[in-house]
C-alpha positions as CSV (number, residue, x, y, z in Angstrom):
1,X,16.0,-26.1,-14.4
2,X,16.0,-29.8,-14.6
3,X,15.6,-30.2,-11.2
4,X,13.4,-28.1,-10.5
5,X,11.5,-29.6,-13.8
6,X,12.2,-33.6,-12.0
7,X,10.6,-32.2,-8.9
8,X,7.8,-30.2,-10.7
9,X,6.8,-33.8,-12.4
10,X,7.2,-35.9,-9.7
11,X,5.0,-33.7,-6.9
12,X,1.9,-33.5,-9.9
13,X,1.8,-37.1,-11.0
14,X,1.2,-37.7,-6.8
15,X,-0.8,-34.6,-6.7
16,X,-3.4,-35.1,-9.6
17,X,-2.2,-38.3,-11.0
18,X,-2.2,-41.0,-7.5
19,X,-4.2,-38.2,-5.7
20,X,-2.6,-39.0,-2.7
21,X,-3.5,-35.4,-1.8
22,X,-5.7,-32.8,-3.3
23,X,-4.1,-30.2,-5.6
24,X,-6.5,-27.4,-4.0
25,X,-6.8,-26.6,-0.3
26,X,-10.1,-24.8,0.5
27,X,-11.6,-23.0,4.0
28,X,-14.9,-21.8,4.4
29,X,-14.6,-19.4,7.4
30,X,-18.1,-19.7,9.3
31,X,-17.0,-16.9,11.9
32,X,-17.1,-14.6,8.8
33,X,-19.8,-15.5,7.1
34,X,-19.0,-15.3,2.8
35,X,-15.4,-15.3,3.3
36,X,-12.5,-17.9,2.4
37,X,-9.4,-18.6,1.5
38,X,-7.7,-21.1,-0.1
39,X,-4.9,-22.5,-1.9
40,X,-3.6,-24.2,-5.5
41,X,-0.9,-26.2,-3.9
42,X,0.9,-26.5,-7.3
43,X,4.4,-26.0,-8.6
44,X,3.5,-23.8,-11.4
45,X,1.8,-21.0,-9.4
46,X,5.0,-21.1,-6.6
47,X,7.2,-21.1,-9.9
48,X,5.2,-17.6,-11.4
49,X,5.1,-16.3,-8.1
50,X,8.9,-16.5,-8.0
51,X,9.4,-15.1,-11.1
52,X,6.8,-12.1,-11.3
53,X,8.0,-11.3,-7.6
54,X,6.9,-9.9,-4.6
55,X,5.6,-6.8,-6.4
56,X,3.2,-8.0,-8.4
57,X,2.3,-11.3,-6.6
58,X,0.9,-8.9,-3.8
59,X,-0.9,-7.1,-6.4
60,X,-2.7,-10.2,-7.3
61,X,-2.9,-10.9,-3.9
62,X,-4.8,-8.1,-2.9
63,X,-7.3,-8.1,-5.5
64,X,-7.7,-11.8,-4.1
65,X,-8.4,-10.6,-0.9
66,X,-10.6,-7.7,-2.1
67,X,-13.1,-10.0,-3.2
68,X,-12.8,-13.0,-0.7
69,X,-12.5,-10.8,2.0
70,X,-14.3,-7.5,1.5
71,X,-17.1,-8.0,-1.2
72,X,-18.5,-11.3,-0.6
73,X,-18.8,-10.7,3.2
74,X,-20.2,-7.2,2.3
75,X,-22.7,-9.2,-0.3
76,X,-23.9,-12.3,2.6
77,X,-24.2,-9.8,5.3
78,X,-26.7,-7.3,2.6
79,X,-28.3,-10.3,0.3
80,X,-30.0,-12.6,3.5
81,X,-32.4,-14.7,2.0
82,X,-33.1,-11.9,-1.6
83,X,-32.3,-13.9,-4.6
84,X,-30.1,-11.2,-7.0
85,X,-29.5,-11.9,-10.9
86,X,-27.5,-14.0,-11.8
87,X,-27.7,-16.6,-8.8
88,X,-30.8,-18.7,-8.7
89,X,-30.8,-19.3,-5.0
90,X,-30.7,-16.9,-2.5
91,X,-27.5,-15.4,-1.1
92,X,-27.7,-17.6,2.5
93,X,-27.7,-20.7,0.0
94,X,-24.8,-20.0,-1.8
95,X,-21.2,-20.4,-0.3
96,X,-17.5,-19.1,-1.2
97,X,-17.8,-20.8,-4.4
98,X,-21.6,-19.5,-5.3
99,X,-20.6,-16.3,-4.1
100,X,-17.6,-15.9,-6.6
101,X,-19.3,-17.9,-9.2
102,X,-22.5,-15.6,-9.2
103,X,-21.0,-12.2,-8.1
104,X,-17.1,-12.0,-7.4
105,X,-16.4,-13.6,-11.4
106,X,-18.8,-10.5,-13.1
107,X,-17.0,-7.6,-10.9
108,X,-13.4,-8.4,-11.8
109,X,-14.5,-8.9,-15.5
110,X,-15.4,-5.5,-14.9
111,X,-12.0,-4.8,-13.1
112,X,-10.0,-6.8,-16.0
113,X,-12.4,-5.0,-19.2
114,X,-11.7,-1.7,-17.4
115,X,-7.7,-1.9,-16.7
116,X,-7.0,-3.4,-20.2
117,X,-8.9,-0.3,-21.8
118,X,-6.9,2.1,-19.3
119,X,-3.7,1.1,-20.3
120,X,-4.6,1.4,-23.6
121,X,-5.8,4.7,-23.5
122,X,-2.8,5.1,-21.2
123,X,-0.4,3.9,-24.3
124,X,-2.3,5.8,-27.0
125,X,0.4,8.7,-27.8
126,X,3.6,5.9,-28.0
127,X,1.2,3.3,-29.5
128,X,0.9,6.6,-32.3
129,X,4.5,7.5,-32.4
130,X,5.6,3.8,-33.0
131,X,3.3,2.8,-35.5
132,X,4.2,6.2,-37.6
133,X,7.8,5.9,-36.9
134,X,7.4,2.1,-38.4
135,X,5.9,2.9,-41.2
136,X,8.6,5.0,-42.0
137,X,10.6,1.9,-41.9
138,X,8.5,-0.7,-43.5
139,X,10.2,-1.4,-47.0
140,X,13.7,0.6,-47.5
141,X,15.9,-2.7,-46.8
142,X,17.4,-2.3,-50.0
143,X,19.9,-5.3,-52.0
144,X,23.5,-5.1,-50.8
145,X,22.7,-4.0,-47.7
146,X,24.7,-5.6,-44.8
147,X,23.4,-8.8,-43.4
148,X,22.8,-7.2,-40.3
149,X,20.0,-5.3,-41.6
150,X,18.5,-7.8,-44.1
151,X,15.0,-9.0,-43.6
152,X,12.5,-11.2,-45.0
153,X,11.2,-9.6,-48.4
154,X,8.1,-6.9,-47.5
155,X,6.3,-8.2,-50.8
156,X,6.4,-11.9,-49.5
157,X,5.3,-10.9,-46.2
158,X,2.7,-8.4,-47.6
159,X,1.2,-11.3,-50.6
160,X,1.5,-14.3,-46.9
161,X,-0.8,-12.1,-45.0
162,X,-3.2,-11.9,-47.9
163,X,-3.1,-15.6,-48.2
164,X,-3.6,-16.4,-44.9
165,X,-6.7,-13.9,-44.8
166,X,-8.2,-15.9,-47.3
167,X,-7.3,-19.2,-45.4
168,X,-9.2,-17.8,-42.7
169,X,-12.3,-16.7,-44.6
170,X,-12.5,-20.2,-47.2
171,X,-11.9,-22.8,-44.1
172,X,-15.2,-24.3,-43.2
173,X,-13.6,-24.9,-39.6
174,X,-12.4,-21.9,-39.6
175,X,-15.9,-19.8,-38.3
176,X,-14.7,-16.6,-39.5
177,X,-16.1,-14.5,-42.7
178,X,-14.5,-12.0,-45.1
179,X,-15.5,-9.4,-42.9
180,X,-13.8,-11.0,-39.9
181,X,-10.9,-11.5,-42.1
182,X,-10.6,-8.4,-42.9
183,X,-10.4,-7.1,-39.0
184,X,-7.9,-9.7,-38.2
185,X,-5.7,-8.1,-40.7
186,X,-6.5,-4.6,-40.0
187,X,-6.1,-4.8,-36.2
188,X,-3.4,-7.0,-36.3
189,X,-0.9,-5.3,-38.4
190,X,-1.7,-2.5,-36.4
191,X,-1.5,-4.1,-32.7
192,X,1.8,-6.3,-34.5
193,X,3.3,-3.2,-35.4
194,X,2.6,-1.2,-31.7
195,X,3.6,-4.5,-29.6
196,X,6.7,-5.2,-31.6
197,X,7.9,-1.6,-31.4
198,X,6.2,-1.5,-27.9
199,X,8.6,-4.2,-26.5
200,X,11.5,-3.6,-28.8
201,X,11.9,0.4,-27.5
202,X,10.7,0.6,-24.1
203,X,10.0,-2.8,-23.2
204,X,7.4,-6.3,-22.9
205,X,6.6,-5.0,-19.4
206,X,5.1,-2.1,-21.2
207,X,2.8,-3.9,-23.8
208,X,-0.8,-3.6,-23.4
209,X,-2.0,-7.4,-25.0
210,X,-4.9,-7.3,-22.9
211,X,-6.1,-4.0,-24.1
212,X,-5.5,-5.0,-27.4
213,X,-7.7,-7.7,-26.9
214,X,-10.5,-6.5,-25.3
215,X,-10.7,-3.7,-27.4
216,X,-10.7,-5.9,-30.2
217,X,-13.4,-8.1,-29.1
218,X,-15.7,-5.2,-28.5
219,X,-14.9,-3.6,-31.6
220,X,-15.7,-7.3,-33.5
221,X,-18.4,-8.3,-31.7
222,X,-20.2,-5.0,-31.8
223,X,-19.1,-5.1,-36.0
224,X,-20.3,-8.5,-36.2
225,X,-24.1,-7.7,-34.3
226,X,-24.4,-4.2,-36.8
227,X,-24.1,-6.5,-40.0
228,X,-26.5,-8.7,-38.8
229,X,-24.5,-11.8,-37.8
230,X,-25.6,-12.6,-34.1
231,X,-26.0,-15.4,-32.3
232,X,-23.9,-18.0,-31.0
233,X,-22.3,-17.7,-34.7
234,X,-21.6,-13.9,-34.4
235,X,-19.9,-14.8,-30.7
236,X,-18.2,-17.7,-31.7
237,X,-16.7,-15.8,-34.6
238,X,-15.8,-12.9,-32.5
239,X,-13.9,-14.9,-30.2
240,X,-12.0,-16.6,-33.3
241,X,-11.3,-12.9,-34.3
242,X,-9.9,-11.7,-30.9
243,X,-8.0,-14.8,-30.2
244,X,-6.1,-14.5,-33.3
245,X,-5.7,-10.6,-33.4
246,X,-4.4,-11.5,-29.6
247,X,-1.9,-14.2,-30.6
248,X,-0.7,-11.7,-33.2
249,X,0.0,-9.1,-30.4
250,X,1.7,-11.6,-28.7
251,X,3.7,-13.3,-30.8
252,X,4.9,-9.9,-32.4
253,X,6.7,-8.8,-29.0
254,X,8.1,-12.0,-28.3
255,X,9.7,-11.9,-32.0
256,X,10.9,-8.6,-31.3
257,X,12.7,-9.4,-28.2
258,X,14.5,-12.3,-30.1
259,X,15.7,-10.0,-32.5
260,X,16.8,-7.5,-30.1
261,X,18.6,-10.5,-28.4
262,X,20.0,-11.9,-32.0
263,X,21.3,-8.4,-32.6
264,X,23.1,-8.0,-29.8
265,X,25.0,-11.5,-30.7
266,X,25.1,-10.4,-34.6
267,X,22.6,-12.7,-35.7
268,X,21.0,-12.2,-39.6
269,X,17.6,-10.9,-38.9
270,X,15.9,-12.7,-42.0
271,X,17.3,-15.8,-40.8
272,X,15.9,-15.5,-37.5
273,X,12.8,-14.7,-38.8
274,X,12.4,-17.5,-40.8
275,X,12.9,-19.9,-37.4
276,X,9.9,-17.9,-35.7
277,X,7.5,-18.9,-38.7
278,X,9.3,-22.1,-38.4
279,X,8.5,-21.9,-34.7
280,X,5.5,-20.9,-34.9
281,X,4.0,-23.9,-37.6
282,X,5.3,-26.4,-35.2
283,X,4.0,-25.0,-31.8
284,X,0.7,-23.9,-33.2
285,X,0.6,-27.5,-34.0
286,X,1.5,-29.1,-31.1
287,X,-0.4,-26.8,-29.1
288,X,-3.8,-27.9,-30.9
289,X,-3.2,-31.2,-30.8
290,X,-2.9,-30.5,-27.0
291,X,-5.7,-28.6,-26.8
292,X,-8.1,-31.2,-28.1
293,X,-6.5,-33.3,-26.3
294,X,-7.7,-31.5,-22.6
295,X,-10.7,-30.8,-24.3
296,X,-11.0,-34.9,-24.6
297,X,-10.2,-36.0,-21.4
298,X,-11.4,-33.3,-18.6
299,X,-14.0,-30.7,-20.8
300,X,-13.1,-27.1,-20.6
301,X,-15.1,-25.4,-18.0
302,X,-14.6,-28.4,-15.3
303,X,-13.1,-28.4,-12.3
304,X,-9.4,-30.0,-13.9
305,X,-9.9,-27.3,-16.5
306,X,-11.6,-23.8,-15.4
307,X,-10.0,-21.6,-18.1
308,X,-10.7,-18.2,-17.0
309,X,-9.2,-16.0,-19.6
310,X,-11.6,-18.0,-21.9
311,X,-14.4,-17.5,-19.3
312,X,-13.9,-13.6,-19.4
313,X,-13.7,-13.6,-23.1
314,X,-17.2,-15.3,-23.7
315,X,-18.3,-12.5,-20.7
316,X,-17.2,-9.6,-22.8
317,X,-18.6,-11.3,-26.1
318,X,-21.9,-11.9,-24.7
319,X,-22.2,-8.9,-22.8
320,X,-22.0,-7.2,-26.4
321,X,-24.1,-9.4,-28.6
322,X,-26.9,-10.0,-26.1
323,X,-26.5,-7.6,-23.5
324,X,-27.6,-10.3,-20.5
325,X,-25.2,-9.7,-18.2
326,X,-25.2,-8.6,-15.0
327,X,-24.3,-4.7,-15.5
328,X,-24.3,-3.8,-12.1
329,X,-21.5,-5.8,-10.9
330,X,-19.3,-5.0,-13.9
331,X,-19.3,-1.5,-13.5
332,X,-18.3,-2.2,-10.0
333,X,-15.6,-3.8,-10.9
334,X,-14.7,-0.6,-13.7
335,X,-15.2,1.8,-10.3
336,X,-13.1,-0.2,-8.6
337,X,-10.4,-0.4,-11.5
338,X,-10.6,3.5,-11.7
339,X,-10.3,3.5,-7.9
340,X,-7.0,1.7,-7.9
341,X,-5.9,3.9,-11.0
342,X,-6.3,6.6,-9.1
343,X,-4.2,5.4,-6.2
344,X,-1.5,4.7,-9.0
345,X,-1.2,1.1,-8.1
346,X,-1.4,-1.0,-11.7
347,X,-5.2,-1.7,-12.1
348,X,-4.1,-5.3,-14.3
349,X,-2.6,-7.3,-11.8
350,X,-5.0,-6.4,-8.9
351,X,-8.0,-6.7,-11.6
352,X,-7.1,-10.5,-12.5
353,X,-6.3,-11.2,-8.5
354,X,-9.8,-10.2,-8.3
355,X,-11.5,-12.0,-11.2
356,X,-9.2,-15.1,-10.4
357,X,-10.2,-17.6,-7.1
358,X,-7.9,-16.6,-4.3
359,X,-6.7,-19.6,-4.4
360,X,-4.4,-18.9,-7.1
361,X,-2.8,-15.8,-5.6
362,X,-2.4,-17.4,-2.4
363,X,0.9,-19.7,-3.6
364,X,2.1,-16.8,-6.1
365,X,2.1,-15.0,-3.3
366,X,4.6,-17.4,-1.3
367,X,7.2,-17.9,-4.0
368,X,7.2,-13.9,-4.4
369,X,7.9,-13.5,-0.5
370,X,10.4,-15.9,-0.9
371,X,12.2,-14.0,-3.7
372,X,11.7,-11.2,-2.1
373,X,13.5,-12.0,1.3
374,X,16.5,-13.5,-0.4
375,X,16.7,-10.3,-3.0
376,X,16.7,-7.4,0.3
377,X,17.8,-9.6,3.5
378,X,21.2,-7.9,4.7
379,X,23.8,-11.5,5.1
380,X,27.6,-10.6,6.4
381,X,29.5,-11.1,3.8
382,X,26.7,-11.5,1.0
383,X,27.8,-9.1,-2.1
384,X,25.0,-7.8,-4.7
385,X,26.4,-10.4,-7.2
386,X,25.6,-12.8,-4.7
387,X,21.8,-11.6,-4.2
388,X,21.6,-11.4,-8.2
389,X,23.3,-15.5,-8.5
390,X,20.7,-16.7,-6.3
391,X,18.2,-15.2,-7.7
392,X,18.8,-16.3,-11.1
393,X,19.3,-19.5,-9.7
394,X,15.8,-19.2,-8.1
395,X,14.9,-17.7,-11.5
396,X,16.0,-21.6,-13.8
397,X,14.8,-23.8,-10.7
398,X,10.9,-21.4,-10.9
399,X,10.4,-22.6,-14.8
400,X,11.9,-26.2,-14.4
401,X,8.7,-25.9,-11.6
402,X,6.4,-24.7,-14.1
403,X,7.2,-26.8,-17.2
404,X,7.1,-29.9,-15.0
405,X,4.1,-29.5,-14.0
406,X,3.0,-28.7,-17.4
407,X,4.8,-31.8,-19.0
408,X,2.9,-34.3,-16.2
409,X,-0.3,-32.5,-17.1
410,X,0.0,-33.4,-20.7
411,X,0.8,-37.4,-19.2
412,X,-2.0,-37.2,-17.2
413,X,-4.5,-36.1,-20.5
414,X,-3.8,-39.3,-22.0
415,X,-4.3,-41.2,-19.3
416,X,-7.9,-39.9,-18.4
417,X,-8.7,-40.8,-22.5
418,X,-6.9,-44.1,-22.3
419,X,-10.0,-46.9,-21.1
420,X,-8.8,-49.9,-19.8
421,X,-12.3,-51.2,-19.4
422,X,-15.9,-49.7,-20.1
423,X,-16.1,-47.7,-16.8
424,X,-12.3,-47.1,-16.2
425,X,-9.4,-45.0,-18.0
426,X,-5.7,-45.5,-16.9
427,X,-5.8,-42.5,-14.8
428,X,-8.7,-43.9,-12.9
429,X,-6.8,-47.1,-12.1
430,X,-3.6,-44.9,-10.8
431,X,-5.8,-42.7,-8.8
432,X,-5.3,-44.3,-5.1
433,X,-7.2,-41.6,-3.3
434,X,-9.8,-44.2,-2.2
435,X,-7.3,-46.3,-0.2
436,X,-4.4,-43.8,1.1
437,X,-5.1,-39.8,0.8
438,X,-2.9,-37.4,3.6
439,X,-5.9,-34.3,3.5
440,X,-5.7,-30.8,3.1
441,X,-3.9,-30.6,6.1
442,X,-1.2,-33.2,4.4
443,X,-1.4,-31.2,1.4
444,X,-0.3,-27.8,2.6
445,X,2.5,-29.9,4.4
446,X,3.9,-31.1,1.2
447,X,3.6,-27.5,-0.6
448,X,5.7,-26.2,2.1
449,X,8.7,-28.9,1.3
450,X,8.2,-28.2,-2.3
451,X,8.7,-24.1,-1.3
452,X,11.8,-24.9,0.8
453,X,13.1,-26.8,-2.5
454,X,13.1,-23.2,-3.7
455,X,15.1,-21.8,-1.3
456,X,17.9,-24.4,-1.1
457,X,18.4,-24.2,-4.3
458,X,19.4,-20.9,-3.9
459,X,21.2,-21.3,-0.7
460,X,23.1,-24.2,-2.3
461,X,24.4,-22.1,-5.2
462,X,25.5,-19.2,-3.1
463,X,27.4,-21.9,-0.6
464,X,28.9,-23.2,-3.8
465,X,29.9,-20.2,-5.0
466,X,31.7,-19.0,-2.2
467,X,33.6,-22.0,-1.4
């Protein structure tokens, strides 16, 4: 993991720090007019890839090459010189980027809307049978119990979520009322209790988040609009309200698998419990100091910071509140979903390779492929414990990619905030671009050393092994 984590650092303080070569590789094809392709060279995206595997890394993939490949030719060949809402230009103007920006971005919100609501339609009956049988259970830890089954007191839990509502609703930075305070607590002991139980029983593959989310959104954001609170209040409180009903979700199936985990090794559930609040105070923390932080030195929205779970969540909310969104294109993208429902492929994955660039799928893509060759290729004398060694292996060095990346990002933030003169920050004076840069071509080049890292890692272990 530290390697992989050393390696991680190293390749994005050259990549986006010196900028000795771009961090996004980018073709327009002019023989097929509309289409593209592209690539994130990064170590985070090879480290997902990895991990998620070939499987699902296709799935992404495809819904990639669904709309840089199929749709946007389809709408260059069809628009000519017509100018369609929401582009301002006409279709010949706009290339790969206008295309997705315009067109491509509203039909996988569609895709994404319509998957998340599926599966959670899909879920309904367990999401029912878990939150009754839990309410059966909420409570009856009674004193003298073993310590094994002692949790945090249900009256202290029950009088901190009260407190917290009321945090949320007196907080002047807070934008959230006693209305939104109120559905934050309603849908989130309800999606808390279904995602614990959710992950805990059947498992966190199996937990529908982004259901949970959009559903919530829709359900605030149309609340909000009936009781007369619109605007870019009503949205920006909306948002607050899904994002924290979302967090909720999420951090209630991550606590569960830890307590699955601690009672497998005997842990004291009310002890663990009290290190995930502890957890949680001190990342939430961190994590919004960090936040500002990006916010300070790139901008959300710019090219170093294109958030696009935030982008689709400000689509949903406005689509609500002011109904000006192109309707047209998002219920393509809901046929489409039910399309690839139909075929039973999971509509999710294929829905956010669709919303997403392809230039994100396209290295996710490579580190499942490499997984996936090591995992079924047929070696004389290679045993299954073998195949699962190097893959675990694969597994450590994937997230030492990923946090090292993350770790340099961070670095790089307070460089682009630190000004050594009027003009210039620090990370302008490291950025040697101007001077020495090795191109896309050079840039592709590197990416596939930084892949082969990958693989001889797990080659290594397995050599090791057997010696």
């Amino acid at each position: 993991m530290f390697k992989g984590l050393g390696i991680a650092a190293l390749y994005k303080f050259v990549a986006d720090g010196m900028k000795i070569f771009p961090s996004e590789v980018d073709y327009s094809l002019t023989s097929y007019k509309g289409a593209g392709i592209g690539m994130d060279v990064l170590p985070a995206l090879l480290g997902v890839g990895y991990i998620c595997g070939a499987r699902v890394s296709s799935y992404l993939f495809a819904g990639g090459i669904t709309g840089w490949f199929v749709l946007m030719p389809l709408i260059c060949m069809f628009g000519g010189t017509t100018t369609f809402f929401p582009a301002k230009v006409p279709v010949s103007e706009l290339g790969t980027w206008g295309l997705w920006s315009n067109y491509i971005k509203y039909i996988g919100a569609g895709a994404v809307a319509a998957g998340g609501i599926m599966s959670l339609i899909k879920s309904t009956p367990l999401i029912l049978r878990t939150f009754r049988d839990a309410m059966r259970d909420y409570g009856k830890t009674a004193a003298g119990t073993s310590r094994l089954d002692k949790d945090l007191n249900f009256k202290l839990v029950g009088i901190s979520i009260i407190v917290c509502a009321v945090l949320l609703w007196v907080i002047p930075s807070i934008p959230v009322s006693l209305l939104g305070a109120v559905i934050i607590v309603v849908f989130g002991f309800f999606f808390a209790t279904v995602s614990s139980r959710m992950v805990g029983i059947v498992g966190s593959s199996n937990n529908p988040v982004s259901g949970m989310c959009i559903a919530t959104l829709l359900i605030a954001t149309a609340t909000l609009k009936a009781t007369g609170n619109i605007g870019t209040t009503g949205m920006v409180a909306a948002i607050s309200i899904g994002t924290i009903v979302c967090i909720i979700a999420a951090i209630a199936g991550d606590t569960s698998q830890d307590l699955k985990t601690g009672y497998i090794v005997g842990a004291t559930p009310y002890r663990q419990q009290i290190g995930e609040i502890i957890g949680v105070v001190f990342s939430a923390a961190a994590i919004g100091a960090i936040l500002y932080l990006l916010n300070a030195a790139w901008g959300y929205g710019s090219p170093e910071l294109p958030a696009p779970q935030a982008s689709l969540m400000k689509m949903v909310v406005e689509g609500v509140m002011n109904g000006n969104l192109p309707w047209t294109l998002v219920f393509v993208g809901v046929a489409i979903a039910i399309v690839i429902e139909i075929l039973g492929i999971p509509v999710l994955p294929f829905a956010v390779g669709l919303y997403l660039p392809i230039h994100l799928s396209t290295p996710m893509i490579v580190g499942g492929l490499i997984r996936y060759y090591f995992e079924n290729r047929n070696s004389v004398g290679e045993t299954e414990t073998d195949k699962k060694e190097m893959t675990n292996r694969g597994i450590l060095y994937a997230s030492g990619l990923i946090a090292g990346e993350g770790l340099i990002g961070i670095l790089l933030a307070v460089f682009a905030i630190i000004h050594v003169t009027d003009t210039k920050s620090l990370g302008d004076i490291i950025n040697v671009s101007a001077s020495f840069n090795i191109g896309q071509i050079g840039a592709l080049v590197v990416f596939a050393l930084l892949a082969m890292t990958i693989v001889q890692t797990m080659k290594g272990g397995h050599k090791k092994g057997n010696d």
